[in-house]
N, C-alpha and C positions, 0 to 999 in steps of 0.2 A: 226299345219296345215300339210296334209299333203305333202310328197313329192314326186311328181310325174318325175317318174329317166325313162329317154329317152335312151334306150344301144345302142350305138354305137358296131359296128360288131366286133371290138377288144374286148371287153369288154364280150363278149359270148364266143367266142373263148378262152380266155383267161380261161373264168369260165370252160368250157368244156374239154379242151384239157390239161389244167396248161401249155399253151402258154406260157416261159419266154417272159420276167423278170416281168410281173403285173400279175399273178396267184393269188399269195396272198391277192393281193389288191385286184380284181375282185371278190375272195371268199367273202371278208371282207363287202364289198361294197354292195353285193345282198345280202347277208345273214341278213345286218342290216335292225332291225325292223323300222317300219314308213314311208314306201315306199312301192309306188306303181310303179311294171316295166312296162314300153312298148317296142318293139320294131316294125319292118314291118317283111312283108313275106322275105324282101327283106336279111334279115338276114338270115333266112334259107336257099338259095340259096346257101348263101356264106359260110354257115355251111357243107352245100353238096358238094359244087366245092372244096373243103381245107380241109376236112375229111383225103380221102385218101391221100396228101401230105403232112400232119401234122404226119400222126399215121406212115407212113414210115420214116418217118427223126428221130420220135423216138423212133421205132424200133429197127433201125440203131442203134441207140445210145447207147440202151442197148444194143444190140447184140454187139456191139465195146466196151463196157468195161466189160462182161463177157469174150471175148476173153483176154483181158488186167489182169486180173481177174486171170484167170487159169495159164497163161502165168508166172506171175511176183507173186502167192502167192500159198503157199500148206499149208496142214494141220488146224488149229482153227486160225479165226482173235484176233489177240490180240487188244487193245486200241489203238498203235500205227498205228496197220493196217488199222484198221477202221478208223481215222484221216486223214492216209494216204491217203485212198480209196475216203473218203469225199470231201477230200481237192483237190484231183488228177481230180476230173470231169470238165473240162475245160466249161465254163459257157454260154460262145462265140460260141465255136463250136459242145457242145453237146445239142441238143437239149429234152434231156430226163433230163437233167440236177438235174428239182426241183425233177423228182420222186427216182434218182436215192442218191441223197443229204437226201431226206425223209427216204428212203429204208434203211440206214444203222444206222438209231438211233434204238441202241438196241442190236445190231449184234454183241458185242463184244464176244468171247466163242464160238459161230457159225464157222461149218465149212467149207470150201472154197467150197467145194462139193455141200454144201444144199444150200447156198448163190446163189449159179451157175445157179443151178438148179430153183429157187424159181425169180430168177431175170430173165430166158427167161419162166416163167411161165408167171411173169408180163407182158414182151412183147409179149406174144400172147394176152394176158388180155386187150391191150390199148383201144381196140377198144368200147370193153363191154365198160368200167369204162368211156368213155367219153358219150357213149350212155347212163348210165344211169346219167349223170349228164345232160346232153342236157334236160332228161326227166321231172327231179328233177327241173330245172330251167323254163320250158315250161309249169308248173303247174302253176307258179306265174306270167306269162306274157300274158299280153295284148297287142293280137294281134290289132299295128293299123293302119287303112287303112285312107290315105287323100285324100282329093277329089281335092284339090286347090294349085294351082300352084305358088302362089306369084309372079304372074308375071304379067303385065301390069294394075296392079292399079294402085291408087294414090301413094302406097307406094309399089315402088317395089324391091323386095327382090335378083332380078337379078341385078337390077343396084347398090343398096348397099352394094351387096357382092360379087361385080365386079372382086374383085382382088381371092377372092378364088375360084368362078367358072372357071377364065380364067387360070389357072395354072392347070388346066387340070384333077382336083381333083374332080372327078364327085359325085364319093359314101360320099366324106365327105361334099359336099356341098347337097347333096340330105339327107344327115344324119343331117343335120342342119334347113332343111326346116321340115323332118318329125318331131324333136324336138320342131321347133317352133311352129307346129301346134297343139301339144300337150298344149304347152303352151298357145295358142289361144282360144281353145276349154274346158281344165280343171283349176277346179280352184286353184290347190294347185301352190306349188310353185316349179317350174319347174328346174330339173337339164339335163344336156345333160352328162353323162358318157360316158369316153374316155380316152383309152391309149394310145391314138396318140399326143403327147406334139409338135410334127413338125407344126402341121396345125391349135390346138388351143387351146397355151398357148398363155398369154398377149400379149408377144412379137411376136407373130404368128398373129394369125385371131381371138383368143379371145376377145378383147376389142373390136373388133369391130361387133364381130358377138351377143356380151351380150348390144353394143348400137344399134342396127338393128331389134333386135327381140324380143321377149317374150318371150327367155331363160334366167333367172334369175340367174342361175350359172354353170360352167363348174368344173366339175369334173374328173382332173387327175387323172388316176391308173396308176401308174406304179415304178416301184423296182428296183435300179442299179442292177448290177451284178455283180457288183466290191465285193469281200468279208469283 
């Protein structure tokens, strides 16, 4: 049967940007076959407002450890260096993190110079490389529009999911209704994807939002940071 994967706006972001800590999972996760994605317009908005603050914080990033870089290494990286250099990219505070961790498999022999030079290459490049993944990703998505409100029927979706609307969590409760409307509407079997573990794992709003609706499963992405 298939399965019809509802993306929550982390979950795009993550695919587009290599958002730490659920990049991997988010690649993992759309890339696998037997699925069919949806999301709303409403994701693109938030693709657009968070573009330009995402590709400067990792800009930043890189440009703060080619400074680091030049500063603290001359001549060819040896093995040690490059371990060094891996291991030295703080996880928490760099937000370039996974490309700058990816960047150096291989590099050992390489020297400090073309490294330098090839890593603010990359950060002028963020922008392209997320554009063409948005692209790559927006060929397999269904865009979808709901008409219905889940509000004041017999069964209503405001009063059941009382405690997550009133906590002030608008986009993940309106990320929960476009889900389930998927799930109303198609027949396969519906997952809602989501790297948000705060608002709906078990112990969150998951158990009660998988007894409320016709979201059949919720699917976690996300990746410590911890090494």
């Amino acid at each position: 049967m298939t399965v019809d994967a509802f993306l929550d706006k982390g979950v795009i972001l993550g695919y587009c940007f290599l958002v730490d800590p659920a990049a991997k999972e988010c690649r993992r996760y759309v890339s696998a076959e037997g699925k069919q994605l949806y999301a709303t317009e409403h994701v693109e908005r938030v693709f657009q407002r968070k573009r330009d603050e995402i590709l400067e914080r990792q800009r930043n990033g890189v440009l703060s450890h080619c400074r680091e870089l030049r500063t603290d290494y001359s001549g060819t990286l040896s093995e040690e260096d490059v371990s060094e250099l891996r291991s030295g990219v703080d996880r928490y505070e760099n937000d370039a993190w996974r490309y700058l961790e990816d960047y150096y498999e291989g590099k050992v022999g390489e020297s400090v110079t073309d490294v330098d030079r090839e890593l603010r290459g990359l950060a002028r490049g963020l922008e392209k490389l997320a554009e063409e993944r948005r692209e790559e990703l927006y060929e397999r998505l269904i865009d979808w529009i709901r008409f219905r409100d889940y509000s004041g029927d017999e069964y209503d979706l405001h009063d059941e999911l009382s405690g997550l609307k009133a906590e002030d969590r608008t986009d993940d409760f309106r990320v929960v209704l476009d889900a389930h409307d998927v799930g109303v509407e198609c027949d396969g079997v519906t997952e809602l994807a989501t790297n948000n573990p705060t608002e709906f794992a078990d112990d969150a709003y998951g158990e009660q939002i998988l007894t409320h609706t016709e979201i059949d499963r919720i699917e976690l992405l996300f990746e410590s940071r911890s090494r």
